[in-house]
VOPAGU-2260 file (C-alpha; in pm, 1 decimal, decimal comma):
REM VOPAGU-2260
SITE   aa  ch    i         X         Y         Z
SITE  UNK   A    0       0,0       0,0       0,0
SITE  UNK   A    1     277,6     247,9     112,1
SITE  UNK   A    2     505,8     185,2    -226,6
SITE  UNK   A    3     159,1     258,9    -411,2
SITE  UNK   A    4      97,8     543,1    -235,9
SITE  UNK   A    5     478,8     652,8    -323,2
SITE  UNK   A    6     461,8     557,6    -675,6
SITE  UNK   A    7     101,8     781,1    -716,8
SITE  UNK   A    8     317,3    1109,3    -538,0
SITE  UNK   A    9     550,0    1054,6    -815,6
SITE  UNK   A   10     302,5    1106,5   -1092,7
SITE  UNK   A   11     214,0    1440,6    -917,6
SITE  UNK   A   12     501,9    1638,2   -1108,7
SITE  UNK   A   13     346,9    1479,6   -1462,8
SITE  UNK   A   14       6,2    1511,3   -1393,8
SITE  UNK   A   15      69,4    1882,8   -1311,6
SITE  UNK   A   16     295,4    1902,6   -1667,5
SITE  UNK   A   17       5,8    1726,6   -1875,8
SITE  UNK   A   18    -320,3    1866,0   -1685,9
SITE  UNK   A   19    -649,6    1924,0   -1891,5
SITE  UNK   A   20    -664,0    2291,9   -2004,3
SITE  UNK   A   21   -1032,4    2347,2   -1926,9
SITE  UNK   A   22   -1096,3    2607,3   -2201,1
SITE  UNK   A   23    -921,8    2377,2   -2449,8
SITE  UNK   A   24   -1059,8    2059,8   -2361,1
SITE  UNK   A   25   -1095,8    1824,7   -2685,0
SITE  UNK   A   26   -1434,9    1793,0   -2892,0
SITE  UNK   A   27   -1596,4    1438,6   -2838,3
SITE  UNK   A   28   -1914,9    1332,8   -2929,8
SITE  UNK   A   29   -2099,4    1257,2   -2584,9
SITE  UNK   A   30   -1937,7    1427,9   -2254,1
SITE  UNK   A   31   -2026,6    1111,4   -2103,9
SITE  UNK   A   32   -1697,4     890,5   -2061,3
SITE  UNK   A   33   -1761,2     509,2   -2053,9
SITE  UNK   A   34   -1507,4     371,1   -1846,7
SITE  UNK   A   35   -1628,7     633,4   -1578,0
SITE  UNK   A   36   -1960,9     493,9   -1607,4
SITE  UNK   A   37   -1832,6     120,7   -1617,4
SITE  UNK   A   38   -1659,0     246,3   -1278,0
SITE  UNK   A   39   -1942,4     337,4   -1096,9
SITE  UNK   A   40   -2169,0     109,1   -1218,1
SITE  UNK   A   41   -1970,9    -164,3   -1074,6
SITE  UNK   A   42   -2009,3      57,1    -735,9
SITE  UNK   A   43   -2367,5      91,4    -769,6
SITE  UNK   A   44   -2476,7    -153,1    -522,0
SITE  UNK   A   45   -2265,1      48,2    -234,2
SITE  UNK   A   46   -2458,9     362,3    -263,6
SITE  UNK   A   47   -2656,2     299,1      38,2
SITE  UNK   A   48   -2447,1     166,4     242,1
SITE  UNK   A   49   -2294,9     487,2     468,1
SITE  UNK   A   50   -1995,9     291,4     611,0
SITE  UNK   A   51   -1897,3     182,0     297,3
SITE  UNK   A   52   -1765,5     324,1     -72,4
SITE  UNK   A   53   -1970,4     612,9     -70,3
SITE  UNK   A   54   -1922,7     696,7     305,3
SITE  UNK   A   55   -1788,7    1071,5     262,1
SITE  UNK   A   56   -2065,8    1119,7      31,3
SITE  UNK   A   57   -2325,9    1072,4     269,2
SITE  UNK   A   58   -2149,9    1295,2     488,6
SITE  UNK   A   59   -2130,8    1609,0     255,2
SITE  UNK   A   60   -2515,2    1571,7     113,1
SITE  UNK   A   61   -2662,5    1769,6     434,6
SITE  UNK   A   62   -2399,5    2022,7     346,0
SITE  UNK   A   63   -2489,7    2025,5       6,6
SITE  UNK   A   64   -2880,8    2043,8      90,5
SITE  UNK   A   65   -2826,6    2337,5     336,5
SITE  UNK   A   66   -2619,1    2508,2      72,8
SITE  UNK   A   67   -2879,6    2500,8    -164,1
SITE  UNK   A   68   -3139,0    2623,0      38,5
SITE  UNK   A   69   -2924,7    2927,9     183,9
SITE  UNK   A   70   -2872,8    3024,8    -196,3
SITE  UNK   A   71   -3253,6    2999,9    -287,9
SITE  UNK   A   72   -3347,4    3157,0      10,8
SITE  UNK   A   73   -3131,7    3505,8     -68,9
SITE  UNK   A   74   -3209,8    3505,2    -411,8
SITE  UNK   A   75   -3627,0    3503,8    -252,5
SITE  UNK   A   76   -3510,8    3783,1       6,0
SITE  UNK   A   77   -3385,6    3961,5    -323,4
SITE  UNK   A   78   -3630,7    3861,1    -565,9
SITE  UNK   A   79   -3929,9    3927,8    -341,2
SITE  UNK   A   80   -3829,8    4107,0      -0,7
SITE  UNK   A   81   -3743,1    3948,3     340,1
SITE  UNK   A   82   -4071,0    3875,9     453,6
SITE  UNK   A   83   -4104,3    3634,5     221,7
SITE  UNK   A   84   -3789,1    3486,4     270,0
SITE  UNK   A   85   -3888,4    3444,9     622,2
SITE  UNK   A   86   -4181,3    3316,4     582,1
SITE  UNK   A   87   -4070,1    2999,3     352,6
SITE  UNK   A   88   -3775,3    2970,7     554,5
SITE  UNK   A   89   -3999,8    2917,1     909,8
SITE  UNK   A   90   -4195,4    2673,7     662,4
SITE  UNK   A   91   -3912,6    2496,0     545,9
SITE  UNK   A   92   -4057,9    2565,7     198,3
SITE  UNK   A   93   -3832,3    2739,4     -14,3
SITE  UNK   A   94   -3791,1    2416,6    -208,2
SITE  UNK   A   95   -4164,5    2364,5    -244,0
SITE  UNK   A   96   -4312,7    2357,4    -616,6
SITE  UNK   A   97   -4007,3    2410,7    -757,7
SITE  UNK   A   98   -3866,7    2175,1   -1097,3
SITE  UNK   A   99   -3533,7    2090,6    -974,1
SITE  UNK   A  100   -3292,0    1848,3   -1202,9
SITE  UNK   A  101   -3007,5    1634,7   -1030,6
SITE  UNK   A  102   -2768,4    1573,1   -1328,0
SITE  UNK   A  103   -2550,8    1247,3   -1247,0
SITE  UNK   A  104   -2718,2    1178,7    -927,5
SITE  UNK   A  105   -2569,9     860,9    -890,5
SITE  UNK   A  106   -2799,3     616,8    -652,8
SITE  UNK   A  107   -3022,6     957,9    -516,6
SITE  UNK   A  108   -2857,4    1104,9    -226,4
SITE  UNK   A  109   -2988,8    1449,6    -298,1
SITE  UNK   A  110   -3255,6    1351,0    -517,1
SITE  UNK   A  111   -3415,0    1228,7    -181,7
SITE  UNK   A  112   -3373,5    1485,1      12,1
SITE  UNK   A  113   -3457,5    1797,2    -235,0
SITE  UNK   A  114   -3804,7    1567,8    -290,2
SITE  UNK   A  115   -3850,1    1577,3      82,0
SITE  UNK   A  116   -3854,9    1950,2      52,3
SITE  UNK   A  117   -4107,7    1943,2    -210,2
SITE  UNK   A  118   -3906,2    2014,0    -544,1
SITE  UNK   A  119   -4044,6    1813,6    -797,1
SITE  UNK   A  120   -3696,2    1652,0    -894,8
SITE  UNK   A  121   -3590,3    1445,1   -1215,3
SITE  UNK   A  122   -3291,3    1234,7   -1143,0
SITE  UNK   A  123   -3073,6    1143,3   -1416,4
SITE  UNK   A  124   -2785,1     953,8   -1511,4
SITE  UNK   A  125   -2568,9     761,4   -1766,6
SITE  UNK   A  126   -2504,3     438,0   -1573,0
SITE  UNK   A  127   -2883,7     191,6   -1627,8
SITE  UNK   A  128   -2740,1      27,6   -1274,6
SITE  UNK   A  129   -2775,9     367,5   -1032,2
SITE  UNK   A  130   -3090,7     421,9   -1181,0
SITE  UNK   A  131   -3213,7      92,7   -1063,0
SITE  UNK   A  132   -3055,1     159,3    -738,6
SITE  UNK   A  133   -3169,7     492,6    -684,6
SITE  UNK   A  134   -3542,9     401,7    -791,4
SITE  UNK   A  135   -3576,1      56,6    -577,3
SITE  UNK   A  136   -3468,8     257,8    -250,9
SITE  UNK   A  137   -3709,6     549,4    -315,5
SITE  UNK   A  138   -3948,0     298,4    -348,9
SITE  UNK   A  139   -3901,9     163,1      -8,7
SITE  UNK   A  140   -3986,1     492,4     124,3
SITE  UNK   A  141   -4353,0     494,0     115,6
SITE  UNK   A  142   -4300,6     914,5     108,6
SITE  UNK   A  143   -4114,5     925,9    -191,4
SITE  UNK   A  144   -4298,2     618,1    -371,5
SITE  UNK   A  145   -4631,2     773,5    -300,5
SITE  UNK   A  146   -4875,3     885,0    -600,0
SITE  UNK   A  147   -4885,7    1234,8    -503,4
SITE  UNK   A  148   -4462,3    1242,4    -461,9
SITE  UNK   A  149   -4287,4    1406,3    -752,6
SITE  UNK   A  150   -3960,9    1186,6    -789,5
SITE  UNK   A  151   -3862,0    1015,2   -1088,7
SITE  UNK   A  152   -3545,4     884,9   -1215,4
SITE  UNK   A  153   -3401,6     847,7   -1588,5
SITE  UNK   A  154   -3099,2     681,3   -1741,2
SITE  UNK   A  155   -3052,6     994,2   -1957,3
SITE  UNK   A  156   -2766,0    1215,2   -2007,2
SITE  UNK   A  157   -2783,7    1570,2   -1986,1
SITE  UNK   A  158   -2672,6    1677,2   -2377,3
SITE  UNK   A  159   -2962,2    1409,1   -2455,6
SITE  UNK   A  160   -3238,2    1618,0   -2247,8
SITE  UNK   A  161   -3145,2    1952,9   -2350,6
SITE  UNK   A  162   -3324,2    1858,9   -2656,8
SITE  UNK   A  163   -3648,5    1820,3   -2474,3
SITE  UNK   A  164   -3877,9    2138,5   -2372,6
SITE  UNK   A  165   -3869,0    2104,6   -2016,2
SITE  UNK   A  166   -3631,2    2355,9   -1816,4
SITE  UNK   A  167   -3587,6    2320,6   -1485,4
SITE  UNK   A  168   -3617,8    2600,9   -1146,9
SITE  UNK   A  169   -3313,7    2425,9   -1027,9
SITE  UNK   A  170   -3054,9    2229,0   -1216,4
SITE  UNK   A  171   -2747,6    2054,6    -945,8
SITE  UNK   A  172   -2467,6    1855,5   -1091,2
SITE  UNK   A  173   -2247,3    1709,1    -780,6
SITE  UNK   A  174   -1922,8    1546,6    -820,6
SITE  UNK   A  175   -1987,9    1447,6   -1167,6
SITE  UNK   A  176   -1828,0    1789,0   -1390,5
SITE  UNK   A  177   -1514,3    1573,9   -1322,8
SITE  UNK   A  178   -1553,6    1271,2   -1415,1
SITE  UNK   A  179   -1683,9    1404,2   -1770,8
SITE  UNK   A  180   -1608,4    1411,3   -2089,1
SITE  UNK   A  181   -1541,2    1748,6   -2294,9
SITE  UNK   A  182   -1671,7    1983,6   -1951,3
SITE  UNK   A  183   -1746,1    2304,4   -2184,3
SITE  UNK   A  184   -2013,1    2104,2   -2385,3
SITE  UNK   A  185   -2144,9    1915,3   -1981,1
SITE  UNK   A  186   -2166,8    2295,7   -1848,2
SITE  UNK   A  187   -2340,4    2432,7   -2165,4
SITE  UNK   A  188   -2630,6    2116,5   -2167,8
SITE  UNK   A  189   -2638,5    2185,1   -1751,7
SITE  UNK   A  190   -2677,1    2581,4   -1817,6
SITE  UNK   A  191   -2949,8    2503,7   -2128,0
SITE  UNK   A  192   -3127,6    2343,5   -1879,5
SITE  UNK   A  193   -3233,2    2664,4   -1644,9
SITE  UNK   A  194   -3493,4    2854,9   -1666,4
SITE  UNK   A  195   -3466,1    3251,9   -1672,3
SITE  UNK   A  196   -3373,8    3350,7   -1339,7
SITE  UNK   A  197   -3261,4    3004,4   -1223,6
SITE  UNK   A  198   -2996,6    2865,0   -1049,5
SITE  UNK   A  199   -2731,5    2604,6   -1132,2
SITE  UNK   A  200   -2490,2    2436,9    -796,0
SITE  UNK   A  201   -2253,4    2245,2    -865,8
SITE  UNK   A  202   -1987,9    2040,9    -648,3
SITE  UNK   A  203   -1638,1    1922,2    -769,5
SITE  UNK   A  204   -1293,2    1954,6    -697,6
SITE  UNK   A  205    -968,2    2220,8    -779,1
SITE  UNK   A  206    -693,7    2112,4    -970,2
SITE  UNK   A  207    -402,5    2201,7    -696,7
SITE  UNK   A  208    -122,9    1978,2    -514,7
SITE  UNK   A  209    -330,5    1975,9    -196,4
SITE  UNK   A  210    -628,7    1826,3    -378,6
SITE  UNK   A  211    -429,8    1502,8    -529,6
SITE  UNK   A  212    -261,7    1504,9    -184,1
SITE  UNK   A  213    -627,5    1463,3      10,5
SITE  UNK   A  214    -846,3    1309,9    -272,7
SITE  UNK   A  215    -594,8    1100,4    -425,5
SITE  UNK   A  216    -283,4     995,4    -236,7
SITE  UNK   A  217    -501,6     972,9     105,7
SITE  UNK   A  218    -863,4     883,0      32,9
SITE  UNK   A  219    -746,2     638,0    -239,3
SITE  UNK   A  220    -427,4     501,8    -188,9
SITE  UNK   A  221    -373,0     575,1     199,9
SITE  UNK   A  222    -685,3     537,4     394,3
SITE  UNK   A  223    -859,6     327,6      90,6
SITE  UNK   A  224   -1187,6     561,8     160,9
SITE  UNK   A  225   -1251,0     537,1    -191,9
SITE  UNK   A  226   -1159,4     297,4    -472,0
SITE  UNK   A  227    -833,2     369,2    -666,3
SITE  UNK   A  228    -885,3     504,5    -987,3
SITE  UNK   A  229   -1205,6     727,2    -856,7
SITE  UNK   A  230   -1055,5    1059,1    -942,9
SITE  UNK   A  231    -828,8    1150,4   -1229,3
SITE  UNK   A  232    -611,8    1466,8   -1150,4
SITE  UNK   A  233    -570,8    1608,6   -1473,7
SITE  UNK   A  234    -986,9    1614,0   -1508,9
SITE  UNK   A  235   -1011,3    1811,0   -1188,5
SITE  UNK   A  236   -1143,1    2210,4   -1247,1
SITE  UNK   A  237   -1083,8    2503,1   -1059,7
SITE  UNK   A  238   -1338,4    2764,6    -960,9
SITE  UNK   A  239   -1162,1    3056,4   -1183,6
SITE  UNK   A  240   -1225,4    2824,4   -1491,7
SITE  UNK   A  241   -1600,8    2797,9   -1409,7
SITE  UNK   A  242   -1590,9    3177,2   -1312,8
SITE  UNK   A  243   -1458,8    3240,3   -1662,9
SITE  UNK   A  244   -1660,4    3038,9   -1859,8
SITE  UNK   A  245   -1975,5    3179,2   -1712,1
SITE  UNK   A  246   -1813,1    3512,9   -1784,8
SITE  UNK   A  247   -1856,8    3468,7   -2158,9
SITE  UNK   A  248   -2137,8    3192,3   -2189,5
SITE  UNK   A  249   -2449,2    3327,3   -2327,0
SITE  UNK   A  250   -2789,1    3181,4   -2300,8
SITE  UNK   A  251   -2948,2    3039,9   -2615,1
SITE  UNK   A  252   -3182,0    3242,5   -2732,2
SITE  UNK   A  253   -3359,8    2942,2   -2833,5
SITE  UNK   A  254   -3510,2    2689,2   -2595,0
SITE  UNK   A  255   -3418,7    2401,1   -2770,2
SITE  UNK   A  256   -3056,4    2478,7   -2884,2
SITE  UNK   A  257   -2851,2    2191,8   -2884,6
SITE  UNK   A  258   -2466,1    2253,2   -2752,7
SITE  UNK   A  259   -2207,0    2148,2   -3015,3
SITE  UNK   A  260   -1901,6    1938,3   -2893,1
SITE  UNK   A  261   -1687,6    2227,6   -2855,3
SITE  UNK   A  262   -1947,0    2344,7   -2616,5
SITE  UNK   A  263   -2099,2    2675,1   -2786,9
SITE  UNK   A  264   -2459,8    2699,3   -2816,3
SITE  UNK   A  265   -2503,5    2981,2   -3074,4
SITE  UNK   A  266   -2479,0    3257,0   -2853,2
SITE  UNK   A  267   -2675,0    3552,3   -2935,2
SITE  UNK   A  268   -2394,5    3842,3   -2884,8
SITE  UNK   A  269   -2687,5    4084,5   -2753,7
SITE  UNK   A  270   -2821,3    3874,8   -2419,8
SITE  UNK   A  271   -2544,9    3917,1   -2162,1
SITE  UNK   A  272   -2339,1    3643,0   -1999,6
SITE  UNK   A  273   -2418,6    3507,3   -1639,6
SITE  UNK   A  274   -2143,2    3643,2   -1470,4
SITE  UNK   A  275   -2105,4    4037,1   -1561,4
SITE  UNK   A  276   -1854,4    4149,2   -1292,5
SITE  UNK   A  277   -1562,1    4060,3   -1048,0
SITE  UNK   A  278   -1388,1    4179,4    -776,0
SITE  UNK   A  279   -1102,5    4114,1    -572,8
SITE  UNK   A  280    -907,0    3837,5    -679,1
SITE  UNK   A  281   -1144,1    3774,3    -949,6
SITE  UNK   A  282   -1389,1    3655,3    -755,8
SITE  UNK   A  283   -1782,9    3725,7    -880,6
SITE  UNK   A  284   -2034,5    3928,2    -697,9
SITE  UNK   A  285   -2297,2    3738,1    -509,7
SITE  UNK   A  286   -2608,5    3839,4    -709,4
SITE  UNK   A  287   -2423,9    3644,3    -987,4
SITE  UNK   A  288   -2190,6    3353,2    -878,0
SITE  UNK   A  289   -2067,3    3216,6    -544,0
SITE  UNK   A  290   -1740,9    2937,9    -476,1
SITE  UNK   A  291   -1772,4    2823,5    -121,9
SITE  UNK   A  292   -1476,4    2571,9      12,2
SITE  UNK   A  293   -1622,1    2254,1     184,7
SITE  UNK   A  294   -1372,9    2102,2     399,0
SITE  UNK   A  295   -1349,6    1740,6     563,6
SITE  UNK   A  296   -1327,0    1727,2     932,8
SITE  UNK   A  297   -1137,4    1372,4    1028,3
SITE  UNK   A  298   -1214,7    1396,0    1377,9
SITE  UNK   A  299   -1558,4    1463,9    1365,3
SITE  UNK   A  300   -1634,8    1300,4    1086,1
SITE  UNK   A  301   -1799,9    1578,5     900,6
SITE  UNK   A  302   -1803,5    1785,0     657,7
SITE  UNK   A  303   -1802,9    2202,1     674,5
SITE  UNK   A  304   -1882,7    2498,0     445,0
SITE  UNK   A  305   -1620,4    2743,0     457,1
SITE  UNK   A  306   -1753,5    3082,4     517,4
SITE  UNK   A  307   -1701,2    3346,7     173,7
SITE  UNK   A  308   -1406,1    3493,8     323,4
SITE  UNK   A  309   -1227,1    3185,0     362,8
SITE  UNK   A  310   -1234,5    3183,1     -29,0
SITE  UNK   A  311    -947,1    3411,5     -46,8
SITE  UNK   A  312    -760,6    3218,4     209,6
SITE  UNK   A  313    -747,4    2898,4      36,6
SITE  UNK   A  314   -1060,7    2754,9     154,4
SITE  UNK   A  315   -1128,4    2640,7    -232,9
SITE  UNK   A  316    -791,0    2461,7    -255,8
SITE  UNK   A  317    -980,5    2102,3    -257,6
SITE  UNK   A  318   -1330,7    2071,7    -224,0
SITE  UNK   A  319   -1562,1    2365,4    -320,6
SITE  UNK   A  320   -1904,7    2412,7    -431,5
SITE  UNK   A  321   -2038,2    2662,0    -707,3
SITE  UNK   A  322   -2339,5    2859,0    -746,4
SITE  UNK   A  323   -2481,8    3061,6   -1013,6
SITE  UNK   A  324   -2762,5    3214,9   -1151,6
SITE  UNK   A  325   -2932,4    3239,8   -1538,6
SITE  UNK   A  326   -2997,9    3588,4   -1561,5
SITE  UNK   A  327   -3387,8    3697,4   -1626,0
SITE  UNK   A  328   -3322,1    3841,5   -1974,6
SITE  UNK   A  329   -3115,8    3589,3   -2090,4
């Protein structure tokens, strides 16, 4: 295990050489990369199980959950005042009505819980084997299997629904950007997906030493948290590469625009991108775009959002979710 674990550091220096340039990523024909699939289809049995494979990830989902709701729940206070916002947050409701899509969600960690909130979530993903997973244990839940419950699940990709009508309040995509496939074309299908005025989170992982350090060379190789061959370096993405391609992404002006594999949509030069301004180490302003750093807690055992200032501190050196929002007249 040790001369494993010594052989992966050594691969650091190479993997750092021959990382993925984000904005240049190669053209394929499906973001959806089969061996990745094969991978965690062979896993898909362990999705339930919270001592076992997917441990950490049952860990981070509340974290995930309250993030989302924290976001909705300012963009309400902004949207419609702070009486409002109070009022669905003392009802727990902010969730409540609203279309939400979980792209890659894997056996339905967070599918569950945003249905228990009362979106009306969709649940899809490439691998046919956490499909059946996820939908056999919502069915044992006679709250999410009842008539009147809006969960379904569909072993879909999300270039292949883009080219349905349906657009979605809420569109999340965690832990999956990097285990993709051509990410400008995954990002452009996720952002087709939104509605006006909605919001896309997503979850993943910066490409920095400390990240193959913790993710890598510990969860894999070290403390065997995870199965080796999980994570690819060179496929991890930072937050300024999201920041930047939401700085220049433009909505379709068409509903049913399908991206291309180099992942432009036909952008209509006159409808502005999401993300309009920066600040201080290039970071966006809040209406627009957060990055929050989620860090793991070995002695607890839990996982903890990083507050926004930590973000300049190097809270987002590893773990870090990303919010942002479709702009109304886009």
């Amino acid at each position: 295990m040790l001369s494993a674990a010594v052989r992966s550091t050594t691969r650091l220096l190479r993997l750092c050489q021959n990382a993925r340039c984000f904005q240049s990523a190669a053209a394929t024909s499906s973001t959806v990369n089969a061996a990745e699939i094969a991978h965690f289809s062979r896993l898909s049995s362990l999705w339930w199980d919270e001592q076992g494979e997917f441990s950490l990830l049952h860990r981070m989902n509340p974290v995930r959950v309250s993030y989302i709701r924290e976001k909705l729940l300012e963009a309400t206070c902004e949207d419609q005042g702070e009486d409002v916002m109070r009022e669905l947050e003392s009802k727990c409701a902010v969730l409540t009505g609203m279309d939400v899509l979980d792209v890659g969600c894997g056996g339905g960690l967070l599918s569950e819980s945003l249905a228990r909130l009362g979106a009306r979530t969709l649940g899809i993903d490439a691998s046919e084997s956490n499909i059946g997973i996820a939908s056999a244990h919502a069915s044992g839940d006679p709250q999410l299997s009842s008539s009147g419950n809006s969960l379904e699940y569909r072993h879909t990709s999300a270039e292949q629904l883009v080219k349905e009508p349906k657009r979605f309040d809420v569109v999340c995509s965690m832990e999956v950007i990097e285990h993709v496939d051509n990410p400008l074309a995954f990002l452009s299908a996720c952002a087709q997906l939104v509605k006006p005025g909605g919001h896309l989170f997503l979850s993943t992982i910066a490409r920095t030493p400390l990240s193959y350090a913790l993710t890598i060379l510990a969860a894999e190789h070290i403390l065997q948290k995870v199965a080796v061959g999980t994570h690819t370096y060179s496929k991890f993405i930072n937050p300024s590469e999201l920041i930047s391609f939401f700085q220049t992404y433009r909505s379709s002006p068409s509903s049913f625009s399908i991206p291309t594999d180099s992942g432009h949509i036909g952008s209509d030069a006159s409808r502005r991108p999401w993300i309009t301004r920066t600040y201080a180490h290039g970071l966006p302003t809040r209406s627009e775009a957060e990055v929050r750093g989620i860090v793991y807690l070995p002695l607890s055992g839990e996982w903890k959002l990083m507050s926004r200032a930590s973000t300049l501190w190097g809270a987002v050196e590893c773990n870090y979710l990303f919010w942002v929002r479709r702009p109304l007249d886009s």
